[in-house]
N, C-alpha and C positions, 0 to 999 in steps of 0.2 A: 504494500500500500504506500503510494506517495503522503510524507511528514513536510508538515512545513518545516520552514529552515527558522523559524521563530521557537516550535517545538522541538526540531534537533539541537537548538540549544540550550533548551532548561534540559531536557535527557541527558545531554553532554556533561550537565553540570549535577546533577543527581548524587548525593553522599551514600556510600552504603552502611546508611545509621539505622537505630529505628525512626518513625516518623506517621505523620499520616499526611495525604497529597488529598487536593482536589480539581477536580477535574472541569472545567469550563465550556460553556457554548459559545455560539458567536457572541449570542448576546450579551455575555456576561455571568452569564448564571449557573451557580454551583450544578449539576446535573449527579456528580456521583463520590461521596468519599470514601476513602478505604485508607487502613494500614496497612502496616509492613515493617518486617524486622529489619529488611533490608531495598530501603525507601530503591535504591540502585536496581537492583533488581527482579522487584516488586511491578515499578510504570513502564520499566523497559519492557516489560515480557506482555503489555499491552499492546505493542506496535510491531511486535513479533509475526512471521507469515501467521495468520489468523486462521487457517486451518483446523486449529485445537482449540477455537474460542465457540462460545456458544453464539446463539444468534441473538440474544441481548447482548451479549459483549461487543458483538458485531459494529449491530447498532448504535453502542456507546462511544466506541474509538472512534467511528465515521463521525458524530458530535464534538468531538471534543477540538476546542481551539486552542485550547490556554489550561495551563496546569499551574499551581501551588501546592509548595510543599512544607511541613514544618516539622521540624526536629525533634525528636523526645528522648527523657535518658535511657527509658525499657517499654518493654514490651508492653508491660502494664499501664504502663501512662499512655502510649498511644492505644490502645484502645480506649481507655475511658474519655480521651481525645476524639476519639474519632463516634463517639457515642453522643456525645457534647456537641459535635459538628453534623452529625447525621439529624438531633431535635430540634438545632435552628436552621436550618437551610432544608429541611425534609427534601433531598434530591430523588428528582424521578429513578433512576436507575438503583437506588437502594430498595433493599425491604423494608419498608415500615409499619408500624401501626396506622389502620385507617383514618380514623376520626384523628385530626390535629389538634379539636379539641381539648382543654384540661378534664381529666375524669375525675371524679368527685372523691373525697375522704371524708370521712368522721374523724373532728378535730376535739380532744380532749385538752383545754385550757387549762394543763397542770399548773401553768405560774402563776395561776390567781389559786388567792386563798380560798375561797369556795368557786371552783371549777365549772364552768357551764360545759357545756356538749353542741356543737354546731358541726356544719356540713361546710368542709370551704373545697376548692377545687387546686389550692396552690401550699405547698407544704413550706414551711420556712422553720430555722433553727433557732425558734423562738421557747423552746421550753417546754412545750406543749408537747401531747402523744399523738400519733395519727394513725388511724386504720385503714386500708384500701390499697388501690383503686378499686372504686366498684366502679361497674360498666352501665347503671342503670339507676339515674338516680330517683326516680320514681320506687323502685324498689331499697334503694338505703333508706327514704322518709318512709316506708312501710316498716322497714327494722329498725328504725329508733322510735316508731311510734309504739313497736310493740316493747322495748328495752327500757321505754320510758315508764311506765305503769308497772314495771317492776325495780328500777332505778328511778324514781323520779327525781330528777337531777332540775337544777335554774335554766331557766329560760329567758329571765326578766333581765334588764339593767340596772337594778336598783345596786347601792353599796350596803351590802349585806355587814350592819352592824350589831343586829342581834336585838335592838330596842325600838324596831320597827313595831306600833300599837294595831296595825291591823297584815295581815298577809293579803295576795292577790286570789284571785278567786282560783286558779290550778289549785293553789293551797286546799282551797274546799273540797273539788274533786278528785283528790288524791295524785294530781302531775304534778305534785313540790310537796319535798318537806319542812317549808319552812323555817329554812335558816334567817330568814328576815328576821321573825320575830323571837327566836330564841328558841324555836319548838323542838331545834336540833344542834350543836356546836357543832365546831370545825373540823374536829377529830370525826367525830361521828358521820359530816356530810362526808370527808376523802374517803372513809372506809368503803362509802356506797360508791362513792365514784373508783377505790381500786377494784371493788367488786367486776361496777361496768367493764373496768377492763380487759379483768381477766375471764369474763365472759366471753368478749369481743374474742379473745383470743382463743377461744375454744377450752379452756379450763372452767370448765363451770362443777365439777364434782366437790373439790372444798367448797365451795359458796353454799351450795346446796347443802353440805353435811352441815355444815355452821349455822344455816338462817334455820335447819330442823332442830339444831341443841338451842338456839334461841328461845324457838317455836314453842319447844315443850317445859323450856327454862319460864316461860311469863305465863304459861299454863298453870304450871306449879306454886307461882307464887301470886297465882289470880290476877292477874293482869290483864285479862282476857279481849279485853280491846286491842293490845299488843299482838297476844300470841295471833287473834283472827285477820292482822296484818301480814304477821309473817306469815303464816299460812296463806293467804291470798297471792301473797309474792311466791312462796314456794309452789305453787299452782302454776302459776302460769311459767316461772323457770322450767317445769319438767313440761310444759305445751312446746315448749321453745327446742328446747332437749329432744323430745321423741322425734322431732324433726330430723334431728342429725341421724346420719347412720353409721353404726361402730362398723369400723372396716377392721383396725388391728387394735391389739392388745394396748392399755392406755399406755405402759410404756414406751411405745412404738416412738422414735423420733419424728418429731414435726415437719410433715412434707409437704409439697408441695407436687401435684401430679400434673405434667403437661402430657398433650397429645394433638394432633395434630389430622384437619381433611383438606382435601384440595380437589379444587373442580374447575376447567378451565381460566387458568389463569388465575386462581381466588384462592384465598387458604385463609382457616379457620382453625385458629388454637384453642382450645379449650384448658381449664385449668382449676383442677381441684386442688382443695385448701385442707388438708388434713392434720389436725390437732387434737393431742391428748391421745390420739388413735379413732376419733371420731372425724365421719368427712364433714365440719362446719361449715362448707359453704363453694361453691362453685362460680366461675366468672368465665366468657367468651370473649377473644377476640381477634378481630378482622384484619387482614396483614394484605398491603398488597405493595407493586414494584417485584409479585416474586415471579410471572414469570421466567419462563428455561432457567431457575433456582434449585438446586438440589432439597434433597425434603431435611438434611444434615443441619444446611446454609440456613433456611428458614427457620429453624426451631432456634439454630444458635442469636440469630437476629433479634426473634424474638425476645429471649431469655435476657439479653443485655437492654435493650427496650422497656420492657416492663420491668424488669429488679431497680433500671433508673429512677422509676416510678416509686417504685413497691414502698409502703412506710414499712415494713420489715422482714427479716430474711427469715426463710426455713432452715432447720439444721441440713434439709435435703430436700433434691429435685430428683424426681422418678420420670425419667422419658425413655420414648420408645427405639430409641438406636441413638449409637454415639455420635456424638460434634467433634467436629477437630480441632475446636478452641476451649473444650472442657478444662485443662489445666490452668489456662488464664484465666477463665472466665471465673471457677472455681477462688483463684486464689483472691479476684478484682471482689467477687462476693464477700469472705470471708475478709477483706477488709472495710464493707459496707458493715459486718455487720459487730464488728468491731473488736473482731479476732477469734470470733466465735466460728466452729468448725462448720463448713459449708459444704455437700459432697454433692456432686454430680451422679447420680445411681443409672445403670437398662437394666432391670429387671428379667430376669431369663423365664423366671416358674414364681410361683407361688401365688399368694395373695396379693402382691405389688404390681403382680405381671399382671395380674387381672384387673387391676385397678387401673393402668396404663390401658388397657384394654377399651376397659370400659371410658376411660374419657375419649377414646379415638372414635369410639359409637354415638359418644355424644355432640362433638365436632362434628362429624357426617351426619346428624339429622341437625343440627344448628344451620351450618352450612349451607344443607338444601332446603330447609325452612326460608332462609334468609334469601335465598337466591331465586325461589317461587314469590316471596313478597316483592325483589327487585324487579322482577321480570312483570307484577302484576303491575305494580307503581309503573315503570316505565311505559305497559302497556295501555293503561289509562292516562297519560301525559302524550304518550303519540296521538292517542283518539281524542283527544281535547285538543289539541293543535290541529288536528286534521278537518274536526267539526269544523274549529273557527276558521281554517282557511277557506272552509267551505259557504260559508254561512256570511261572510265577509269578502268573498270573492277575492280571497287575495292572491297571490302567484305562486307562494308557497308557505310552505307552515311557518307562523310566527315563531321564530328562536325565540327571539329578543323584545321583550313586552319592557313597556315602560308606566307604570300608573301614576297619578300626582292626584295630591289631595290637601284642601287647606285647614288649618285648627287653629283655633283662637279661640279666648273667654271676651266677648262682645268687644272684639276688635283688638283686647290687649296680648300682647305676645304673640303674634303673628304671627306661626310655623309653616311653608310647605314642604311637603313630602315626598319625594320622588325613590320608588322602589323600582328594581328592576328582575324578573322574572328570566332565564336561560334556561332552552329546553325544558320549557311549563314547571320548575322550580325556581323557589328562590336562590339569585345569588348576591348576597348581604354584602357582598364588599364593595357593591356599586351601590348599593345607597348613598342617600344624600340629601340634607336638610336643606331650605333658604330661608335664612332671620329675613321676613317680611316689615318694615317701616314704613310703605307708603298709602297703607289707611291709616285714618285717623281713632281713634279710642272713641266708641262708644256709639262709630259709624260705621262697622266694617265693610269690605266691598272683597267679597271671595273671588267676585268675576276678575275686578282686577289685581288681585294678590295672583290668582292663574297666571295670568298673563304674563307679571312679573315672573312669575319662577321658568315657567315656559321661554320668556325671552333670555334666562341668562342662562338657563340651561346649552339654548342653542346658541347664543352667542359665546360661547365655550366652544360648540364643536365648532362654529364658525371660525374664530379663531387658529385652530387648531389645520386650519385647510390649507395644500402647498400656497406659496404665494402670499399668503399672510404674515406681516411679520411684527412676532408680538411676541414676550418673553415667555408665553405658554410652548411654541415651537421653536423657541433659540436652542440652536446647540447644544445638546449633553442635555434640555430639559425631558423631564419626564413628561408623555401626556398622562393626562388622567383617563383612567378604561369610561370611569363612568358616562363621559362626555365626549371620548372620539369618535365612537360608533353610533350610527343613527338605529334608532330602534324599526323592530321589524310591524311594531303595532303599538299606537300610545293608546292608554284607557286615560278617561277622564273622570274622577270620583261624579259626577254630576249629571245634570241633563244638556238643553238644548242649551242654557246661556253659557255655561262651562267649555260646551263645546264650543261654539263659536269665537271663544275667545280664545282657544288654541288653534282653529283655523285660522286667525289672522293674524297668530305667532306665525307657524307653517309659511301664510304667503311672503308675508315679511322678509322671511329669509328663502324663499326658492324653494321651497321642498312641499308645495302644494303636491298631492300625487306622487310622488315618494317616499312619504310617510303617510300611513291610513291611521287617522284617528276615527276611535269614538265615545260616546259616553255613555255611563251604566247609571241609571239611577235608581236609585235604593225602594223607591215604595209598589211598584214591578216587576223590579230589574228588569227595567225596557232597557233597550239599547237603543242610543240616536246615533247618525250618523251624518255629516253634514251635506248641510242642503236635501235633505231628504223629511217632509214633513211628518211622516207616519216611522212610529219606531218597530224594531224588532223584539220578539219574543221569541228568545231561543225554550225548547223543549225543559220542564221545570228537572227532569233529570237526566240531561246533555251533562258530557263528562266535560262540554268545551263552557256550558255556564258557571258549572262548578269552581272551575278553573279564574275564569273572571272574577268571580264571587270572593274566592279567597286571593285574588292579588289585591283587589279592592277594601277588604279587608283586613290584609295586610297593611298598606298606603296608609288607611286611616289608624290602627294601629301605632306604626310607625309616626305617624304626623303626632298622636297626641301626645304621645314620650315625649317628643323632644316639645310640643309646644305646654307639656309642665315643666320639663327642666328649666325654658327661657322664662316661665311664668314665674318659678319658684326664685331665679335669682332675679327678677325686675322686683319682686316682693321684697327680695332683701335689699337690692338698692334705692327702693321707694321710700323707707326710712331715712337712709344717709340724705334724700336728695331734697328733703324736709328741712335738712338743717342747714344755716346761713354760713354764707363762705364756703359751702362742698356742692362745685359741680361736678359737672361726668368728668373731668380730668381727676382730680380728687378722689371720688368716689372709689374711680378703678385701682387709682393707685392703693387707696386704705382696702381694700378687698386683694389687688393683690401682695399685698404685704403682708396681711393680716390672714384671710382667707376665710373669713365668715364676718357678721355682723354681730355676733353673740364674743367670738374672740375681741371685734372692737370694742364692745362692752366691757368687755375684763380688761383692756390693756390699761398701764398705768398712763398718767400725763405726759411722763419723759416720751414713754414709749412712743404715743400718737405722735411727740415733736420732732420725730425721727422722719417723718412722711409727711408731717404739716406746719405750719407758723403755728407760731405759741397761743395767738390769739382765735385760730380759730380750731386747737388742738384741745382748749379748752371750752369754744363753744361746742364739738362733740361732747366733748367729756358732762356735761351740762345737760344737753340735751338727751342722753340715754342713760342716763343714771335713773 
């Protein structure tokens, strides 16, 4: 294969260290990274007679313009290097985890004194315990609603000093035990919260033996409001309990069982959580980039991918054939988990073999579950494009839908909304707001807030066209996606005046008949279309109204988010703009310095004169005391 003479010279220059390299398109952009012990002869053996390559590698060397490499002291470091560089650049030619998404944890706030229990999606080494990933977080709020009624652990913000004269009403129905008002101390709430955790962890057998010697301890000394407590907790622990199934002896080490299906081009890991010797809990998921991947390549992928994730390690992983990176990977673990022994196991016989087994059964009905719902969604998304092209006479099915919608509280904060829809789904990264000012408060005019957002919409793509020369298209500028491309069909949240007032955005700028609008209005869902006095009624369960329906509700969605966020901070600066000496210059700067109206409140006088003259640092001060 012919090399540029640009890439025979970073080859040229290649050290035979360890390291990890990545790989470039024309455009710029990271496509594939890898290590290597010996970065020299690792990139060289990509440009090697191609013969021995797959036809993904094929594909990638043909791609590649530009290489970067970076040195490490061992083997170990470039991997977790190249694990670190694989979750920010997610390059096409890797395997990855599907969803880029953050996937959720249960976050236990050990560094407060009485701990709450919350759901966050980003772990930090802030002191706190974390449980997960889970893959479903629908299903986490199901297990902490049920972990709650038997931990009833804080939920409130209150500062728990113990001489609170009432508790909140959880308290009444048994979802708090009332550390507020002293019903419980601190020792007594951590104990319930190490309970939860070692719940969490599949240790639930001490818990259980201890809340029964409780149980029968306030039995005996009549306490019997007590013991009928613990008793009700100890119920529902063993409802929670029968659920798990004992697979090994409880002293079986803490596993963790992967396994693994594949079905063109798609692969589905599955992954049981086994603790104490009972399987507590199981998790799916979706890896792709593995095309022409070996089944070796994909499990090891995986395995470094989610342990990134993981809030903590197994003493052991049970999979079903060996990786070739088990030694590193092994050793990268065991230092996650903080020198505690981590073993890579294949199971040949027994009971382990079987349990490898059986999650590779479950992966293959996950898998083709998953891949009958892909195939139904997409095939309801073709016939709703198909409908509308049909239905709207258009040339071909609408890709690329564009809806706009306007939100306002009687004219104040003026949001519009433009979402945009690729291949009859959303895709959210073309969203995009307009701060509307040119109604007046207390008059609004939707027709012409439309028309505003409609014209700077296109005078953006306008902009953006050869021959134009404007700092949107200079040199090295990015364009923005959301406004290069013309939509394949604009909706109009509205009816005939809504429409009209995007057809005379449209002629404005030349794209009469090149762009088909029209407008959905909500108390029919007629559809107008301009210049046409009679509107359309698509079939009440057409997959292509459906389709309308939810972009339009989307838009407005969309629109009203952001037109509270603009509402919530005109509220906070409609205080500051009350008081004498602070206008908008002013205003912005005490808001940005400060960053709320509630922190201006607290700040001392020095402070404000930090941001403002004395005299009118202390007409705020004056004013919001």
């Amino acid at each position: 294969m012919q090399i540029s003479e640009h890439l025979q010279g970073i080859l040229a220059t290649l050290p035979a260290k360890p390291g990890c390299y990545l790989m470039k398109s024309a455009e710029g952009k990271i496509i594939y990274v890898g290590k290597a012990i010996s970065l020299k002869n690792r990139v060289r053996s990509y440009f090697h007679a191609d013969s021995g390559h797959d036809n993904k590698t094929r594909r990638l060397v043909r791609e590649i313009v530009d290489l970067e490499w970076i040195v490490v002291g061992s083997e170990l470091e470039a991997l977790i290097l190249e694990m670190n560089l694989i979750k920010r650049h997610r390059p096409k030619y890797n395997v990855r985890l599907k969803d880029d998404k953050r996937y959720p944890y249960i976050k236990v706030h050990l560094q407060d004194a009485f701990p709450k229990v919350t759901v966050t999606r980003q772990m930090f080494e802030d002191g706190a315990r974390y449980f997960g990933p889970y893959t479903s977080a629908w299903a986490l709020y199901q297990t902490l609603d049920v972990l709650r009624k038997v931990f009833p652990y804080l939920t409130c913000d209150r500062e728990i000093t113990g001489q609170d004269k009432r508790a909140c009403l959880y308290f009444d129905i048994k979802l708090c035990i009332g550390p507020c008002i002293g019903a419980v101390d601190q020792a007594a709430y951590r104990q319930m919260i190490s309970d939860l955790m070692e719940f969490l962890s599949g240790h639930s057998e001490p818990i259980m033996d201890r809340v029964q010697v409780e149980m029968e301890k306030a039995a005996e000394e009549l306490r019997f409001e007590k013991a009928a407590s613990l008793r009700d907790q100890l119920k529902a622990m063993h409802s929670i309990v029968e659920r798990q199934k004992v697979v090994f002896a409880s002293d079986y080490k803490d596993s963790d069982v992967i396994a693994m299906a594949r079905a063109d081009g798609e692969a589905c890991v599955q992954i049981f959580f086994v603790r104490g010797g009972k399987l507590i809990g199981r998790e799916y998921f979706v890896l792709e980039g593995t095309e022409d991947v070996v089944d070796s390549e994909v499990l090891a992928e995986f395995i470094k991918q989610f342990y990134t994730e993981a809030a903590s390690m197994p003493q052991q992983v049970l999979l079903p054939q060996e990786i070739e990176e088990a030694r590193i990977i092994q050793e990268w673990m065991r230092s996650r988990r903080g020198g505690g022994k981590v073993e890579i196991h294949v199971p040949r016989e027994g009971q382990p073999h079987e349990l490898v087994q059986m999650a590779a059964e479950n992966a293959a009905e996950t898998l083709s579950a998953l891949r009958a719902q892909w195939q139904a969604d997409s095939h309801k998304q073709e016939m709703a494009l198909a409908e509308l092209q049909s239905a709207f006479n258009l040339p071909e099915p609408p890709n690329r839908m564009e809806c706009y919608d306007v939100s306002h509280t009687q004219g104040v904060a003026t949001v519009g909304a433009m979402v945009v829809f690729e291949q009859g789904v959303p895709a959210k990264r073309l969203y995009r707001k307009f701060n509307i000012d040119s109604t007046s408060i207390g008059n609004p005019d939707d027709f012409a807030s439309m028309e505003e957002m409609l014209t700077r919409r296109f005078k953006r793509w306008a902009a953006l066209q050869p021959g134009e020369a404007t700092a949107l298209n200079a040199p090295g500028a990015k364009p923005d996606e959301a406004f290069s491309i013309l939509p394949d069909l604009i909706i109009v949240d509205g009816g005939k005046g809504q429409l009209g007032r995007v057809v005379n955005v449209l002629e404005n700028f030349g794209l009469t008949g090149r762009v088909p609008v029209v407008g959905l209005a909500k108390r029919e869902e007629e559809i107008f279309f301009p210049h046409q006095p009679e509107p359309l009624l698509l079939p009440r369960h057409s997959q292509g109204l459906y389709l309308l329906q939810r972009i339009r509700d989307e838009s407005h969605r969309f629109g009203i988010t952001a037109h509270r966020k603009r509402r919530s901070k005109q509220g906070m600066a409609s205080i500051l703009d009350s008081i004498p000496g602070v206008g908008p210059v002013r205003r912005k700067a005490l808001l940005r310095h400060f960053g709320s109206v509630d922190k201006i409140k607290d700040a001392s006088l020095e402070a404000l004169v930090e941001v403002l003259p004395r005299d009118v640092a202390e007409s705020v001060r004056a004013h919001l005391e």
